[in-house]
N, C-alpha and C positions, 0 to 999 in steps of 0.2 A: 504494500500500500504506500508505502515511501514515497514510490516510482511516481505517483499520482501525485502528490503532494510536490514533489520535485517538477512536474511537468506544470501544477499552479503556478506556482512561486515562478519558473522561467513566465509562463508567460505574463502574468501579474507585475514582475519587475519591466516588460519588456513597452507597457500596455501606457498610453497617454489619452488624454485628451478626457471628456465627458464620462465618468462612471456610469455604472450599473448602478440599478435599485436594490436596495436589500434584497425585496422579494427573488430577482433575477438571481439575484447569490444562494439565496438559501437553495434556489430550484437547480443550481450548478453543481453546488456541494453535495446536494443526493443524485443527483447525477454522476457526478464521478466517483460515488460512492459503488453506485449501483455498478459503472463498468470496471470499476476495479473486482468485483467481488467477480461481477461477469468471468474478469480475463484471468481469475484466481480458481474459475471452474466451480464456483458454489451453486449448485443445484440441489434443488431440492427435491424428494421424493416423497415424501410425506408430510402431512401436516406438524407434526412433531420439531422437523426438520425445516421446515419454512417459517415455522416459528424463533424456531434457534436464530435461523440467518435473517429476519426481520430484527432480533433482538441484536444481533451483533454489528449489522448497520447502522442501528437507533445509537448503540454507544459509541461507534466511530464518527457519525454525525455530532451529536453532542460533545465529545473529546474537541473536535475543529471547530466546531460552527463558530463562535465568537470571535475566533484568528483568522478564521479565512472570509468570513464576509467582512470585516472591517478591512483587511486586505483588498480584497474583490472590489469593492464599494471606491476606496481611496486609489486605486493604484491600476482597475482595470478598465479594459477601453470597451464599451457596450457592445461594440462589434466583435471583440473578442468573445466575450460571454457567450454571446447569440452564435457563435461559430460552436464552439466547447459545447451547447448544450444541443446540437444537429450532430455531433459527434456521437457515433454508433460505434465507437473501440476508443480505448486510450492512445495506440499507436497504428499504423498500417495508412492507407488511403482515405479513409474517414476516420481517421484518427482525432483524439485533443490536438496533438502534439502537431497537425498542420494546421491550427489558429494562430501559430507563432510562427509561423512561415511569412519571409518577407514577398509580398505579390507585386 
């Protein structure tokens, strides 16, 4: 999960102009929550088990949430956000990681 947080931060430092909304941060953060967990192969097969990986979201969500939307909010550029949350993988072609691509 580092990976994910390392690929914020790049792009967050990289990001100027008009921030994002809270709202758009908080809907990021479980967003890359969610592909992180994705490209960490968390499936669930039973209710037991989708319970677990709802719970272990909810506390890596809460663990970030106040550092990365005060970040997000101060430091990134709306178009980035709006890029990162059309993002269907953390890395590859729809990747996060090409919202920080210079176009």
């Amino acid at each position: 999960m580092k990976r994910a947080w390392v690929l914020v931060l790049v792009i967050a430092a990289a990001a100027c102009g008009k921030g994002p909304s809270e709202g758009d941060c908080k809907k990021l953060l479980a967003h890359l929550v969610d592909l992180e967990f994705k490209k960490a192969g968390a499936a669930a097969t039973s209710d037991a088990m989708k319970a677990e990986i709802a719970k272990q979201k909810t506390a890596v969500t809460e663990a970030k949430s106040a550092e990365f939307i005060k970040t997000c909010k101060d430091k990134m550029a709306k178009g980035r956000v709006q890029c990162a949350l059309a993002a269907t993988e953390l890395d590859g072609d729809n990747g996060v990681a090409k919202c920080d691509e210079v176009k």
